[in-house]
C-alpha positions in Angstrom: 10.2 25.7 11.4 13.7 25.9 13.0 16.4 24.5 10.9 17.2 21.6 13.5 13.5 20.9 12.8 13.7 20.8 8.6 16.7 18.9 8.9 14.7 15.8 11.3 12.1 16.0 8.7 13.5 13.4 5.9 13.3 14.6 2.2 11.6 11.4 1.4 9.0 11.4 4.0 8.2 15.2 3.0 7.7 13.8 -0.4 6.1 11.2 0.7 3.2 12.8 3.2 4.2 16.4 3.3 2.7 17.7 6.2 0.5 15.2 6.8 0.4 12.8 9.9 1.3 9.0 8.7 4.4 7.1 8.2 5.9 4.8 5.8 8.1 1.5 5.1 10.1 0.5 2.3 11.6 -2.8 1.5 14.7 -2.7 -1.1 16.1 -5.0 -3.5 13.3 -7.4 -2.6 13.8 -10.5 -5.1 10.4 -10.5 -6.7 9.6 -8.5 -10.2 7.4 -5.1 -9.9 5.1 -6.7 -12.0 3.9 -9.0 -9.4 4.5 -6.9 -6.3 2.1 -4.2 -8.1 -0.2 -6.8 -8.8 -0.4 -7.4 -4.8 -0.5 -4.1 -4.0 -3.6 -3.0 -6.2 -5.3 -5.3 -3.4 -4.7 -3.4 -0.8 -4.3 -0.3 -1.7 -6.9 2.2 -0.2 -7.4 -0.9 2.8 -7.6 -0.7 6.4 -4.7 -1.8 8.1 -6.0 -5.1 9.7 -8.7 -5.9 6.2 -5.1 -5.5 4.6 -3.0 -8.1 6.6 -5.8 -10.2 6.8 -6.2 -10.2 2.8 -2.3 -10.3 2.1 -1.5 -13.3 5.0 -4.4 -15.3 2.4 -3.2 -14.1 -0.8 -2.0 -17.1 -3.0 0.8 -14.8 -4.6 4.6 -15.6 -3.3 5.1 -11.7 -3.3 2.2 -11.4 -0.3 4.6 -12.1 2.4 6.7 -9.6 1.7 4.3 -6.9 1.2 2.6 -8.4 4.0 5.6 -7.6 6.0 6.1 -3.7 4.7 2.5 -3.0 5.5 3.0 -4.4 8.9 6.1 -2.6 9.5 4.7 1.3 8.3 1.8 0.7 10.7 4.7 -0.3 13.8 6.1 3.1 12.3 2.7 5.0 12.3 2.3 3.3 16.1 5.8 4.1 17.4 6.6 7.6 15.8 3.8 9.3 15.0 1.6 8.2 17.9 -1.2 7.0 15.6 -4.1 4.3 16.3 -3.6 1.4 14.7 -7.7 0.9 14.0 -7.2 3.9 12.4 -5.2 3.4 10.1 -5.3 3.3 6.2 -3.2 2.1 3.7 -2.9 5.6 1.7 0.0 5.3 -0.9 1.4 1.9 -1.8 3.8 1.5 -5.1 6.5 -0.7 -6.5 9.6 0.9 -8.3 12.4 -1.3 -10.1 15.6 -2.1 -8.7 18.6 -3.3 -10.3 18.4 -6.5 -12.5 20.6 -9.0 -12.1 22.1 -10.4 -15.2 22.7 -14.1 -15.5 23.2 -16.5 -18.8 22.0 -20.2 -19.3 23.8 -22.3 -21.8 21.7 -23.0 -24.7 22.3 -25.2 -27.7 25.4 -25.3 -30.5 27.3 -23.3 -28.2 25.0 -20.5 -27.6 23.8 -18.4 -23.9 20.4 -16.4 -23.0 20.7 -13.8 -20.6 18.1 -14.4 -17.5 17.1 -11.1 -16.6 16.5 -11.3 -12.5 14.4 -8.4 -11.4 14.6 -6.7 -8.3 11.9 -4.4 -6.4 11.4 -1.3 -4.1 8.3 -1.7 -2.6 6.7 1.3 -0.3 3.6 1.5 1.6 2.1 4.8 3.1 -0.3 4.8 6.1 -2.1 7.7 7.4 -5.5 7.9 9.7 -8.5 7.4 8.0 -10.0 10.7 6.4 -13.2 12.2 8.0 -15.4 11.8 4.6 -14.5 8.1 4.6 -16.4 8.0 8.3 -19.2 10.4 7.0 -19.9 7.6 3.7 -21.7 5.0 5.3 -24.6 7.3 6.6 -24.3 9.4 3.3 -25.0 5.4 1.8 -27.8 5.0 4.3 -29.7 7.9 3.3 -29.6 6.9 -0.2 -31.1 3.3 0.4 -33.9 5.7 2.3 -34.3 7.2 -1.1 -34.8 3.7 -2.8 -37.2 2.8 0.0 -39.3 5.5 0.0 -39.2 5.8 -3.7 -40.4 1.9 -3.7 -42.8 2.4 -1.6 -44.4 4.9 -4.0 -44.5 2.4 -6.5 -41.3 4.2 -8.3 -37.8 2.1 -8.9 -35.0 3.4 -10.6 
């Protein structure tokens, strides 16, 4: 690898994917707490692109449209730079780090103030192509339903 090359390669997409194909998207300072951004993304995690989308754009959580949107936009990425296929695609890495809190106070009574804590989020999702042993599970599942059958049919059932 040239040096022009290492330095077009970003440190955070080499910690990110390494040398694998994929892309990613991150949304900063989004105004929702990590608590409920992770609490999204444990839906989706491990998702096909378009199951994902389709589960986040019917998610009853307010922080679903925003996730919705960084999932959207690291498949674009996946599309655009790395030449991927979109039905290919597979939500590989997706986590929420905190961002700053914003501090406010709210009078309270004989003269007193609370501080409203205001949490911020970094929310990144990493795609990559689906792995090859993911495509070779269904007919690894089919052969053991074969297994069940014949077993049943022997008058055997686990």
């Amino acid at each position: 690898m040239s040096v022009q090359e290492r330095r077009a390669v970003s440190a955070r997409r080499e910690s990110l994917l390494g040398d694998e194909p994929g892309a990613f998207a991150v949304a900063r300072f989004v105004r929702v707490t990590p608590m409920k951004a992770r609490r999204v993304l444990d839906l989706v995690r491990g998702m096909g692109i378009d199951n994902a989308l389709a589960t986040l754009k019917f998610a009853p959580q307010a922080a679903a449209a925003t996730v919705y949107k960084v999932v959207d936009s690291a498949a674009a990425n996946a599309e655009g730079t790395e030449h991927l296929s979109r039905a290919d695609l597979v939500v590989v890495k997706a986590f929420v780090d905190e961002g700053p809190t914003l501090k406010r106070h709210r009078p309270r009574a004989q003269g007193r103030a609370t501080r409203i804590d205001k949490r911020t989020s970094h929310i990144t999702v990493v795609v990559g192509p689906r792995a090859e042993e993911e495509t070779a599970k269904p007919a690894a599942d089919a052969k053991k339903a074969d297994g069940k059958k014949a077993a049943e049919k022997k008058g055997r059932t686990r």
